[in-house]
C-alpha positions as CSV (number, residue, x, y, z in Angstrom):
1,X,12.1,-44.4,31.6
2,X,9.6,-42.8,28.6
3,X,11.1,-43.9,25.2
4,X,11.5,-41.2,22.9
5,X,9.0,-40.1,20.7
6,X,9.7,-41.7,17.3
7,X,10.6,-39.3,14.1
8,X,7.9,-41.2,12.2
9,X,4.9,-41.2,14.0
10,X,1.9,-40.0,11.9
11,X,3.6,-40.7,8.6
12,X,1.4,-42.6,6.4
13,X,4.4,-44.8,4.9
14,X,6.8,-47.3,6.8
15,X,9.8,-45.6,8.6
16,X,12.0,-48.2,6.0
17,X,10.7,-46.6,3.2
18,X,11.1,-42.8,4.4
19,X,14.8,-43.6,5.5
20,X,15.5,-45.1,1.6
21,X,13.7,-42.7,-0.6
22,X,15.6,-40.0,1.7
23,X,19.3,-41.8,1.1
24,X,18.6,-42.1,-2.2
25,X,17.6,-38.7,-3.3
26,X,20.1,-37.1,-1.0
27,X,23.4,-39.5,-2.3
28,X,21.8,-39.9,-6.0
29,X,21.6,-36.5,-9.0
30,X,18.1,-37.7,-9.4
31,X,14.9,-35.2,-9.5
32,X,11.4,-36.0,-6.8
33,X,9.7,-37.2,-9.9
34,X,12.4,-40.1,-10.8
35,X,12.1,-40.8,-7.6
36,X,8.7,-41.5,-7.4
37,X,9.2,-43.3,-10.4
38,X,11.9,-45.3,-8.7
39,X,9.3,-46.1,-5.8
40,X,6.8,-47.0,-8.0
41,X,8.8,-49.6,-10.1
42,X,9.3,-51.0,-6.0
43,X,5.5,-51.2,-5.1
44,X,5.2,-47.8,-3.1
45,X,2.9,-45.1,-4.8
46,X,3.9,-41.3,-3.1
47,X,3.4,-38.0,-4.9
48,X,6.7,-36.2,-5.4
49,X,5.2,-33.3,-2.5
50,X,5.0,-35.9,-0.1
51,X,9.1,-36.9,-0.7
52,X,9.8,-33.0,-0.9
53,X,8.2,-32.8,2.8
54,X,10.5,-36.3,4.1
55,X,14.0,-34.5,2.3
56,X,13.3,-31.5,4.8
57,X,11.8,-33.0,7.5
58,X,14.7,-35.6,7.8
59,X,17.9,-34.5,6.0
60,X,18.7,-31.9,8.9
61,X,17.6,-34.9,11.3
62,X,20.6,-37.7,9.4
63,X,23.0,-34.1,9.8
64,X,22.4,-34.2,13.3
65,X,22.8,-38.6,13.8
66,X,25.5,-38.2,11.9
67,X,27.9,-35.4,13.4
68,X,29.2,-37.6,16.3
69,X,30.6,-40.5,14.0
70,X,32.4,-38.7,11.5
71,X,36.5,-38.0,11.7
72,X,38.4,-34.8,9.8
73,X,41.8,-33.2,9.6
74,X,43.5,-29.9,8.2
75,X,41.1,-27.4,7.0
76,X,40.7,-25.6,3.1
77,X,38.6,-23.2,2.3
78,X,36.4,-21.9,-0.5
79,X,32.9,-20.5,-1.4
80,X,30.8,-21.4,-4.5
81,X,26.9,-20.3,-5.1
82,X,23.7,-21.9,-5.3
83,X,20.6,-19.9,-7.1
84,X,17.5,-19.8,-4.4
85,X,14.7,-18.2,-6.3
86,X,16.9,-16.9,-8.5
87,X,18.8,-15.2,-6.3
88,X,22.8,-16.4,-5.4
89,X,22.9,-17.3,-2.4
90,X,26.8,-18.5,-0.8
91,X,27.6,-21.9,0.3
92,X,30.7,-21.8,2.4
93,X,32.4,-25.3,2.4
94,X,35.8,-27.1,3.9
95,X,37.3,-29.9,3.4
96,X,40.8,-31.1,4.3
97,X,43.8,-32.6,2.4
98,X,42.2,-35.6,1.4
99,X,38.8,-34.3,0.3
100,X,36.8,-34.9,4.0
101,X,34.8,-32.4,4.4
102,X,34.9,-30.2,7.4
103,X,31.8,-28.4,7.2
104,X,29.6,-25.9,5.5
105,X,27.1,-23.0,5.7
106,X,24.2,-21.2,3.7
107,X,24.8,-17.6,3.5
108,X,22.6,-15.1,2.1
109,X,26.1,-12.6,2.0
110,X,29.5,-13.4,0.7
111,X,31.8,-11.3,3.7
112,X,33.4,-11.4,6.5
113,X,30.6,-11.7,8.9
114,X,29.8,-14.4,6.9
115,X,32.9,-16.2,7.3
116,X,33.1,-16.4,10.8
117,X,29.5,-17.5,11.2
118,X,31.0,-20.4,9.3
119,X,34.3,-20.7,11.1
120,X,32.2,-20.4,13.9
121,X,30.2,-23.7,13.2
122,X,32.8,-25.0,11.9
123,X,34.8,-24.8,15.3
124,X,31.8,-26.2,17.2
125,X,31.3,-29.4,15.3
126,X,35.4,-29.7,15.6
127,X,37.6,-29.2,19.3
128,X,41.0,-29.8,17.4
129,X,42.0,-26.2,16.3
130,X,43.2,-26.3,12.7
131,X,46.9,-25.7,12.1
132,X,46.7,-24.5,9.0
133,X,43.8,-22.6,7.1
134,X,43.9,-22.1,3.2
135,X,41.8,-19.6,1.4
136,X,41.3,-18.3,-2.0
137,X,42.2,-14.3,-2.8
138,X,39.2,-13.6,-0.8
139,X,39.5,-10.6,1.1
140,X,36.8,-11.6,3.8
141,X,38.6,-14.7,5.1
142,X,42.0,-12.8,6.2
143,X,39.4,-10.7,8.4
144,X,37.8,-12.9,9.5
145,X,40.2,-15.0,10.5
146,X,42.2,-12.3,12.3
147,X,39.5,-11.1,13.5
148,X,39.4,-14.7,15.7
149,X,42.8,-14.8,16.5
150,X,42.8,-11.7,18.0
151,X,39.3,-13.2,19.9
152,X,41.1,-16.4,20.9
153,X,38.4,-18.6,18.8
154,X,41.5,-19.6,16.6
155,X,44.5,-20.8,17.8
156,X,47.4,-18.0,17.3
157,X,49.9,-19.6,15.7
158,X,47.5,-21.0,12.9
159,X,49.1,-20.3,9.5
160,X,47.0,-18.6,7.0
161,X,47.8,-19.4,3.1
162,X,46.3,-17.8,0.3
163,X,47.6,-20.1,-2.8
164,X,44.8,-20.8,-4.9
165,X,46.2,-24.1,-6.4
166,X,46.0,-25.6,-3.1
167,X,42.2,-24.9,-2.8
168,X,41.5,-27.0,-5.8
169,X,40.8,-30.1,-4.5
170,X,37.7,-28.2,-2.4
171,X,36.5,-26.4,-5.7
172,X,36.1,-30.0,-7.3
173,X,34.8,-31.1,-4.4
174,X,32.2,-28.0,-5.5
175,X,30.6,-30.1,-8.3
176,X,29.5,-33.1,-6.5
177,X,27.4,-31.1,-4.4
178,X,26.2,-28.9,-7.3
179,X,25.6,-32.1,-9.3
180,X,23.2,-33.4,-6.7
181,X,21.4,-30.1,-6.5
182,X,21.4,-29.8,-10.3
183,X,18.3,-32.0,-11.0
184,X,15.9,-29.8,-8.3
185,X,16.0,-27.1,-10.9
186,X,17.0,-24.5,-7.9
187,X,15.4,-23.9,-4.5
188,X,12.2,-22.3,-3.5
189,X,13.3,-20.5,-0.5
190,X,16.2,-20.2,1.9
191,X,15.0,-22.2,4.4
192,X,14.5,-24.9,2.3
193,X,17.7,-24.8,0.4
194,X,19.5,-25.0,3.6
195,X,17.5,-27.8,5.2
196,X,18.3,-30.2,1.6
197,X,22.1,-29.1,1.6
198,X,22.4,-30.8,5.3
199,X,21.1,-34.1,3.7
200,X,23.4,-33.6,0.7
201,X,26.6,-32.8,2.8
202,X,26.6,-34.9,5.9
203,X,25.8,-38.2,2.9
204,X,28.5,-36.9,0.5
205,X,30.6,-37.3,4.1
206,X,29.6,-40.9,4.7
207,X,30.2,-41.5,1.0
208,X,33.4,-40.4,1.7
209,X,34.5,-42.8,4.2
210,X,34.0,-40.5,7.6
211,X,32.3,-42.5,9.3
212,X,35.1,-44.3,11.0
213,X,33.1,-47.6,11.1
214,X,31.6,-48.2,7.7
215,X,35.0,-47.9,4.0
216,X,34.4,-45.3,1.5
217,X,31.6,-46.3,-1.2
218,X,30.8,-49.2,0.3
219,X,26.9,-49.0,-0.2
220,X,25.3,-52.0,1.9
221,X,26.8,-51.3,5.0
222,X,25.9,-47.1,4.5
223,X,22.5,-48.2,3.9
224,X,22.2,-50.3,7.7
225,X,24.5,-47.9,9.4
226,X,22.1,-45.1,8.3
227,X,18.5,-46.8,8.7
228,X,20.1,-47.8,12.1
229,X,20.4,-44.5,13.2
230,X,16.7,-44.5,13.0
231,X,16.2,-47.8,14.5
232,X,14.6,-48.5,11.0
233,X,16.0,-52.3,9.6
234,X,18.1,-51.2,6.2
């Protein structure tokens, strides 16, 4: 049987280093340039170009390793925006009652087309239907979510609330995601905002305890479960 081709072929540094400086700047609020600076103090000399190509070449890639260990429950939702080029873009996001986050999508347009594109991923990253969905005042999300009842992509007899104070803990859950972002004084293009928002996510998810195997914050064992994924030692 042929092995499979390894992510890392052709790189001109280590797999171990790649898989690091990509935890790092992807758990951390930390710019490319304190991250080379970070590397340096370590031994390993790469321009902050070279890390902005290994943050999109391999954050959707730790999204995708990820997925199949992670564990959620009831869903709340809320949007908040992200400048890309100057422009606002909409990053739809869901966590549930403790803070786990459901999932999440890059939207150029803040309706109700968008909202079921992210219901939409939403429901195929999940099989267990969610009983209850809360929004904010939102007008796009009743649609939407109608709209899927009536299609039978959402169970029928899952409750809608709109009750704002119930949505908080997803609009604090907002900052840590905007924090990490902050210090990449805003994305270039679209493409590449949503590629480093999969690296930021599906980390602030481990960090979070939901990968059943490894406890909430603890660091070490993140770090091996993560280069493991990669066949890279931590």
């Amino acid at each position: 049987m042929r092995s499979k081709k390894s992510p890392f072929k052709g790189r001109q540094f280590t797999a171990a280093v790649i898989v690091r400086a990509v935890r790092w700047y992807l758990q951390f609020p930390i710019s490319y340039r304190d991250l080379v600076r970070m590397l340096a103090d370590r031994g390993v000399a790469v321009d902050h170009t070279t890390i902005f190509r290994w943050i999109q070449a391999y954050a959707p890639e730790l999204d995708k390793r990820l997925r199949p260990h992670l564990t959620t429950g009831s869903w709340r939702v809320d949007e908040t925006y992200v400048k890309v080029k100057g422009r606002r873009m909409y990053l739809y996001r869901a966590v549930d009652a403790r803070g786990h986050t459901i999932d999440f999508l890059l939207s150029a347009k803040r309706d109700a087309a968008a909202a079921r594109r992210f219901f939409r991923k939403a429901l195929r990253q999940h099989t267990v239907n969610p009983r209850t969905l809360t929004v904010d005042k939102n007008a796009a999300h009743p649609s939407a979510i109608t709209a899927m009842k009536k299609d039978g992509e959402f169970w029928r007899f899952a409750k809608l609330r709109q009750v704002k104070y119930l949505n908080n803990i997803v609009e604090q859950d907002h900052r840590r995601i905007k924090r990490l972002i902050r210090p990449g004084l805003g994305f270039k293009s679209f493409h590449t905002a949503r590629r480093a928002i999969a690296g930021y996510e599906i980390l602030a998810m481990v960090r979070k305890g939901q990968v059943a195997a490894i406890p909430a914050n603890d660091m070490p064992n993140q770090a091996i479960f993560i280069a493991g994924l990669f066949g890279v030692a931590a």
